[in-house]
N, C-alpha and C positions, 0 to 999 in steps of 0.2 A: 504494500500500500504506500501509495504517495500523500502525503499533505499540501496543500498549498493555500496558502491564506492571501487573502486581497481583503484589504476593506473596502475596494470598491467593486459591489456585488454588481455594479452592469457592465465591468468588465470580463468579471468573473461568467455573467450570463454568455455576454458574447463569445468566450472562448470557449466554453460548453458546446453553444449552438455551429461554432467550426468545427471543431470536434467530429459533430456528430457525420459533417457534411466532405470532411477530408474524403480524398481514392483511396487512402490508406487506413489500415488498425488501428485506430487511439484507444486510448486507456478504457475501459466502464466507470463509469463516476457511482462509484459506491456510497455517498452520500454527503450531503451539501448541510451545514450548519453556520449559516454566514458569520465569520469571516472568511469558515474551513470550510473546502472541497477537497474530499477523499478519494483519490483514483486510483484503479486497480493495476497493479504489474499486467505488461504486454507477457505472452508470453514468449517463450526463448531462451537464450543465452544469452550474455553480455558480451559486445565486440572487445570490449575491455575495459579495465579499469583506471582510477585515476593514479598516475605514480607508478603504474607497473605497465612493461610492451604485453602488446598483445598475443593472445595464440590463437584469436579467429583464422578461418584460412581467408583467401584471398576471393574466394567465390562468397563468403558469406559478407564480406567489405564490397563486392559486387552489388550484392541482391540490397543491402543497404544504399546506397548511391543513388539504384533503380529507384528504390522507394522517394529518397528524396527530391530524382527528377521528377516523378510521376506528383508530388504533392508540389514542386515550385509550377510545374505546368500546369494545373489544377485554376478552373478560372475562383477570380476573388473571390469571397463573400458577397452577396447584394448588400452592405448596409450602408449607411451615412457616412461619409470621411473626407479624410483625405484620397484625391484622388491619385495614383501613381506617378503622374507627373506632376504633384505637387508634391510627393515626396522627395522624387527626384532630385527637382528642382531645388529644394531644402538642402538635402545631402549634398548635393554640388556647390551650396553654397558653404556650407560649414566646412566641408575639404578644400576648400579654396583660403578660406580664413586658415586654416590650418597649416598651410604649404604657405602660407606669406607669414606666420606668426609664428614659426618654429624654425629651430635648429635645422632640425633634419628635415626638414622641409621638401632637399629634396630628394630623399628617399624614400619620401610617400608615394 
């Protein structure tokens, strides 16, 4: 079981309501006591841990990967927001303050 706590519970809904709607397995939400949402272990094995190399093979680092392309290819959510090129357009702009306001600037 996982815990995770938000105090803000219509963050907390909307990540549910993706959840539910992902190409790929997410968790079971074992049960919601706001601030806490309880979700269930995927099942499986772990690719690995933190602080130790892995001993997945190379095909299960594969089917991983898969999963992830298949969930960034996945169209958005319908709700209210920001739209992708408003984020964009955000992120280009904070990386740009970045590379003129730093050191290594240009190694970004």
């Amino acid at each position: 079981m996982f815990l995770k706590i938000d105090a803000d519970q219509t963050r907390t809904d909307v990540e549910v309501e993706a959840m539910a709607m992902a190409p790929i397995p997410t968790p079971e939400v074992l049960w919601r006591k706001p601030p806490v949402l309880a979700l269930a272990a995927l099942p499986g094995a772990a690719l690995g841990r933190l602080g130790e190399p892995s001993v997945a093979s190379s095909s299960a680092w594969g089917a991983a990967g898969a999963a992830a392309r298949m969930l960034h290819d996945a169209p958005l959510p319908p709700w209210p927001g920001r739209s992708p090129d408003g984020v964009t357009s955000h992120l280009d702009g904070e990386c740009e303050w970045l590379v003129m306001n730093t050191a290594s600037g240009a190694a970004l």
